[in-house]
N, C-alpha and C positions, 0 to 999 in steps of 0.2 A: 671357845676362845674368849677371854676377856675382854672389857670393854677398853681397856689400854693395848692389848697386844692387836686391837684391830685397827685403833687408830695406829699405831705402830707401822705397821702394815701400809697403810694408807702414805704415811709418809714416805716412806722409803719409793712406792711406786712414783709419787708423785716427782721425787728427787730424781729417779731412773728417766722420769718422760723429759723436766729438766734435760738432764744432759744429755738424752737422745736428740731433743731440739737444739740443744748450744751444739753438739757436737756434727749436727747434718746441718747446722748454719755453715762453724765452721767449715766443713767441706764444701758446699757451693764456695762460699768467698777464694779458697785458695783454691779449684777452679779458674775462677773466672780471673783471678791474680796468673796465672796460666799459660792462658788465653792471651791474656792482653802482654803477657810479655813476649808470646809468638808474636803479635799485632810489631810491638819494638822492637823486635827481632830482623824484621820485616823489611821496616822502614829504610828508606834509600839515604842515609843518614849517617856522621861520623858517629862512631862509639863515644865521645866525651858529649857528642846534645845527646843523644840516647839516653844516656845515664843521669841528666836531669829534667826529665821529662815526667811530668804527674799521668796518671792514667787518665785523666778528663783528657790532658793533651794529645795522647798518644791514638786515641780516640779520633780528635780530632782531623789531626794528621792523618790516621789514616784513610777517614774518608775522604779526605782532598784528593790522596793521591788514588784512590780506586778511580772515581771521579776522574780525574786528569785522565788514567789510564784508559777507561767508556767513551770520551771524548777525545781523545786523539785524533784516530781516522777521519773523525770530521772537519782536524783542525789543520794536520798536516797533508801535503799531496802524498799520494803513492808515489815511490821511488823506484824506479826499473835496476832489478840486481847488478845491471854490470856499469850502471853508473856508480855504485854502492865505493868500490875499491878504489874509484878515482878523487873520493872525500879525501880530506887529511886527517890523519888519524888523532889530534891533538884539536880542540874543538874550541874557537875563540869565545869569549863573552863580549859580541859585541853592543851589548848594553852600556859599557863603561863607556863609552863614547858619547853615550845621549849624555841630555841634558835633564833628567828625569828617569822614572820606570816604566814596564810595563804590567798592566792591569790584562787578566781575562777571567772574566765571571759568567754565569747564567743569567736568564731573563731574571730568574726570582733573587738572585743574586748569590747564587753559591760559587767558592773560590774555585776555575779551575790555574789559574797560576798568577805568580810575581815575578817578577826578574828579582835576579840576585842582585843587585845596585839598589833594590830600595833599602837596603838598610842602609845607605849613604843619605840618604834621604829623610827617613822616619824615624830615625835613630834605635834602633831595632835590628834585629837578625830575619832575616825569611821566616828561620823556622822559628822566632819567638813571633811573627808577625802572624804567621797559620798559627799559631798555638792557641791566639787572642778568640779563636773558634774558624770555623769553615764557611762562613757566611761573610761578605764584603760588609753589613749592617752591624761584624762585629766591632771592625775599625773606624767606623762614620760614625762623626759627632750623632747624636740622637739628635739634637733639632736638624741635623741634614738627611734624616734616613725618607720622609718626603720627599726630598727634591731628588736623592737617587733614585727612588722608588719610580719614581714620574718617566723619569728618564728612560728608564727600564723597561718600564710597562708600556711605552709609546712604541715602541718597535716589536720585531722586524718590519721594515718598510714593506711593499710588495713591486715586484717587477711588471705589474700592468699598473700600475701609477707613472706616466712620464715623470725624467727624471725621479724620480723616488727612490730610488737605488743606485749607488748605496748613500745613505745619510748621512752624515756631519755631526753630533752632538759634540757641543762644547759647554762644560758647568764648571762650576765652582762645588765643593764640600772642604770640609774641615774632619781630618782624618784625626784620631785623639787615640793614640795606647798609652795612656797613661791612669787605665785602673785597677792596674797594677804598680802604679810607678809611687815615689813620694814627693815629689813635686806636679802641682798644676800649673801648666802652661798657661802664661797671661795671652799667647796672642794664638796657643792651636797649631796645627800645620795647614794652613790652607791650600789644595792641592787645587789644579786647573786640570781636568779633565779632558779627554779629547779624543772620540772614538767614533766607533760604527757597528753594527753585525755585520759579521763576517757572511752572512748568506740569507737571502730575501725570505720571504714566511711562506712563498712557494717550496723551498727547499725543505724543509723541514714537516710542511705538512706529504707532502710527496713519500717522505720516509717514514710518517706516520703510518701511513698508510701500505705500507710491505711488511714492518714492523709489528713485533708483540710488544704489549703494554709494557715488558719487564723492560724493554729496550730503547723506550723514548726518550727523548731527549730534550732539551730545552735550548732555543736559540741561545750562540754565542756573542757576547760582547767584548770588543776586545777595545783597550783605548793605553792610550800614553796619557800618563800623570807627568806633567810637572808643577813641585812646588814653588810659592809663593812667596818672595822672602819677606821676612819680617824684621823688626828690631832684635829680634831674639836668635835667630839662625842667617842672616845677608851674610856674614863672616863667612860663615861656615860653609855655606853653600854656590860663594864668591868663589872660595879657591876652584881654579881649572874648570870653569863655567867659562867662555866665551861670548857667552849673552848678558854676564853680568858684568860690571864694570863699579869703579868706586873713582872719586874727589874728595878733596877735600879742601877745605873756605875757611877764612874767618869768622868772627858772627857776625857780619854786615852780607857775610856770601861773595867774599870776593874770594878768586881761584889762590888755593897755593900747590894743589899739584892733583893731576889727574893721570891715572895709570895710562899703560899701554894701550889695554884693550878698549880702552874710552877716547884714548885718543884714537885709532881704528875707525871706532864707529862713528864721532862728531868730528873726525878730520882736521883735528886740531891737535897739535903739540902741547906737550905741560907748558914750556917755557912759554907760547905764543897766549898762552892763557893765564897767564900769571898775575892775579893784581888785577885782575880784571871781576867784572861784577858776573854773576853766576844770571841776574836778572836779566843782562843782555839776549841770551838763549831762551830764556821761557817764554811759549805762547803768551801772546795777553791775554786769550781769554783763561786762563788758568791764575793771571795774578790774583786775585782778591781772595780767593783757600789756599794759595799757597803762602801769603803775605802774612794772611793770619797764623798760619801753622809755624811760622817762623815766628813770628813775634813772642807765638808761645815760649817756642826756646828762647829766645831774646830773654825773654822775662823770668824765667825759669834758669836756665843755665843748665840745664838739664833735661833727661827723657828722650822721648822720640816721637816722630808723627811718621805719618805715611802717603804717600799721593801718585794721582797719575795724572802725568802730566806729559807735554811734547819740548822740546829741546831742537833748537835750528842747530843742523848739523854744517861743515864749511861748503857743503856744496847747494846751501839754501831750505835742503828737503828736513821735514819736519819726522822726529822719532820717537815712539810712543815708548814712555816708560814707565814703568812700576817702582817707587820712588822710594826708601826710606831715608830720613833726615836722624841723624843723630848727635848731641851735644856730648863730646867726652875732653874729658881735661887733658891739657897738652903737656903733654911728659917727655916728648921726644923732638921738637922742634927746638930749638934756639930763641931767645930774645932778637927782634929782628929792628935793625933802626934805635936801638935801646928802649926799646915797647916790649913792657914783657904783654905776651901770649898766654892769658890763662885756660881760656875755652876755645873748641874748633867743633865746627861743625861737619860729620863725616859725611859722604852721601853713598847712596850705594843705588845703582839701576839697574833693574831687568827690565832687557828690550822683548818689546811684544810684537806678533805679528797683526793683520787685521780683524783677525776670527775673534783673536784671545783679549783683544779691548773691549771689541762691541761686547761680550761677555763682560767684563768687568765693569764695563759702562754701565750695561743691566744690573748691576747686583755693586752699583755705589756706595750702598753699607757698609762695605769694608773701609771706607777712608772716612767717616763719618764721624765724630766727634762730640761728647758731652760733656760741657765741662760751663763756668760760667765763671766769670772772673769780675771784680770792680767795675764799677761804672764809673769811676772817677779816673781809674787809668789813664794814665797821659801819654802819651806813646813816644814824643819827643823830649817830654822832659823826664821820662822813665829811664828812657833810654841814656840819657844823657848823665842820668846818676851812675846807673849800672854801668858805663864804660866811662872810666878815667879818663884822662888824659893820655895816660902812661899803654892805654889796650884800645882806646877806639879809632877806627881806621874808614876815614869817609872816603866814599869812591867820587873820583871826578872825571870818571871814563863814561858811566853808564849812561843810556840815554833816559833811566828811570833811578831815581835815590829807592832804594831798597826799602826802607821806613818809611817813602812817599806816599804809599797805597796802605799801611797796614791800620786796620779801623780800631779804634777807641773803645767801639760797643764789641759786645759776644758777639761772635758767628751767629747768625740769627737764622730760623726758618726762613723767613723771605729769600736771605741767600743763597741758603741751599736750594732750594727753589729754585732760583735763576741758574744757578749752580748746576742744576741735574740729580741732585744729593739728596737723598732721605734722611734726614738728621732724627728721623722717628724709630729709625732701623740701625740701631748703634750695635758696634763690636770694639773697635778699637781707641783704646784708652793712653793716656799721656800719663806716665808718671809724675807727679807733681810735688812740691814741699812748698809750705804755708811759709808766706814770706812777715817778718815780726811786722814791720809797717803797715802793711796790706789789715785790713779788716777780715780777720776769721769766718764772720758770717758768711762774707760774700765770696770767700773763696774757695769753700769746700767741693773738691771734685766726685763725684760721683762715682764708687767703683763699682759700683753694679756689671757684669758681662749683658750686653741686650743686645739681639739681632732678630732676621727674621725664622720662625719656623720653616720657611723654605725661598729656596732663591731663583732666581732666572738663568733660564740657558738661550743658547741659538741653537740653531738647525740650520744646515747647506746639503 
């Protein structure tokens, strides 16, 4: 044989091994392409999300629901057969009723379910919401996968601790699908948590221990989320809320109309509040961040802030609310008194109960604000440029002038301070525009996002 026809030779084998490796690649892959469309196959799912599901998803999904399916028995009671027939055969979702969804995870935090209503919520589907992965650390901001973590890791309580069972957890996180999305959220979803294990760590070690290792299980957490409203979703999450209510003022904060469901809750009629000063209502000790937060808009004409604050309702008792303030231009009102109306200031509350403050009391960061504006500021004679003649409306009802209290300097650390406020722990920002007069130097706002890596909960 030649010394060419052996290299010859040489090639060709080498070419054969080639396509014996490409060719036994391909066969694993379509395989396991196979497989995983039994896995789709499978899935308790309409055929149209089926059919746009990537195989990492599909994946995904399927472990959730194996998972759901291992955990069951532990979640639902046993049903005696001949109660079975007396069900209705047609099966409500009464989730649409909450004001929120529901959450159930494991200790380490793997999905075992959502209600179908958080996609009214998180603006997502269920199944796009499992798809984000199987683990609840896939939906939580990463600066919040600590304070879940914390959460988590603190339970099950035990049943020989007086009172200790069952516990109370109430947090805060910031739930984020949007790494997928094309816009980033300025203000997040901030969700309020609120749950417990469903069964002391008696129980679970007890079943450890009848149990094979294949069959363990991990304490369950089950809790209600509701979200937080912001400037970016109050609309949205207003409609057929109950707890949430809307007004709307002038920029001095006098009433021009409060819905229905606000009037319910503060026991006052729109008409009865009309023309009246919005300051009358608020705690005092909340004037001096809220005065400032206004004056922003005042000076701005624009943006939003956020606060909580309490509100006298007509029968004296005080209502804790979760606040956003918003400047939008007035397109739908009438010139009134021949004053045109060019800004209105919207308001929008969610009523809290007493668990879900003391929480948000702990984790004040959320209403917390960076910004720094003129020291030359004048607040009366600012004001007095910015409203004409023909738009400024002085209240002579209230027992405080609304401009009375609003300070000259920045919100300062000492305030906060006094305040309860960590101004060191920023999240929420003011959109703002540089006004031609004002000095540029001194007015630039900071858009940095800053908060903390983890935040404060309660326990009852």
């Amino acid at each position: 044989m030649t010394k060419f026809e052996h290299l010859t030779c040489l090639l060709e084998h080498a070419l054969s091994s080639i396509t014996s490796t490409r060719g036994a690649s391909k066969q694993r892959r379509d395989q396991i392409n196979v497989e995983i469309q039994k896995l789709r196959d499978l899935l308790p799912l309409s055929e149209s999300i089926k059919d746009r599901l990537f195989q990492l998803q599909v994946m995904s999904l399927a472990c959730i629901f194996i998972r759901k399916q291992r955990y069951l028995p532990h979640i639902v009671r046993q049903t005696e057969p001949s109660v079975l027939h007396c069900l209705p055969v047609k099966q409500y979702d009464g989730c649409k009723a909450l004001r929120g969804f529901l959450l159930m995870v494991t200790k380490n935090g793997k999905m075992l379910y959502i209600s179908e209503n958080a996609s009214e919520y998180l603006g997502h589907s269920v199944e796009e919401i499992m798809c984000q992965g199987d683990s609840v650390y896939d939906l939580v901001d990463s600066r919040d996968h600590l304070t879940v973590q914390n959460e988590l890791m603190s339970g099950p309580p035990s049943v020989s601790v007086p009172n200790a069972f069952p516990e109370e957890k109430v947090f805060i996180c910031r739930m984020n699908l949007s790494r997928t999305a094309k816009r980033q959220l300025q203000y997040h979803k901030f969700i309020l948590i609120e749950g417990r294990y469903l069964h002391p760590a008696e129980y679970y070690q007890a079943y450890m221990s009848v149990s094979s290792p294949s069959t363990f299980i991990q304490p369950i957490f089950a809790a209600y989320c509701q979200p937080l409203i912001n400037p970016e979703n109050a609309e949205v999450l207003s409609s057929g809320n109950t707890s949430i209510f809307r007004s709307v003022h002038l920029m001095d904060m006098k009433f021009l109309y409060l819905d229905d469901i606000g009037a319910f809750h503060l026991g006052y009629q729109s008409e009865d509040l009309e023309g009246k000063s919005w300051y009358k209502l608020l705690h005092p000790s909340h004037l001096d961040e809220v005065a400032y937060k206004h004056r922003l808009l005042c000076q701005e004409k624009e943006g939003s802030v956020i606060c909580l604050l309490r509100l006298q309702n007509g029968s004296g008792n005080w209502l804790w609310l979760h606040t956003v303030l918003a400047v939008r231009g007035n397109f739908l009102h009438q010139p009134q008194d021949g004053r045109r109306v060019r800004h209105l200031i919207y308001a929008t509350y969610q009523l809290l109960s007493d668990m879900e403050v003391a929480t948000l009391q702990a984790n004040s960061w959320i209403y917390s604000i960076r910004h720094s504006y003129p020291s030359d500021f004048s607040c009366k004679d600012e004001l007095s440029c910015q409203f004409p003649v023909s738009e400024r409306s002085v209240s002579s009802i209230s027992p405080i002038s609304p401009y009375a209290s609003v300070k000259n300097e920045p919100y300062s650390q000492t305030d906060a301070e006094q305040q309860n406020f960590a101004c060191d722990q920023i999240h929420v920002e003011i959109p703002l525009k540089i006004r031609k007069e004002c000095n540029p130097s001194n007015s630039h706002a900071n858009s940095e996002h800053s908060s903390p890596e983890s935040n404060r909960s309660l326990s009852t």
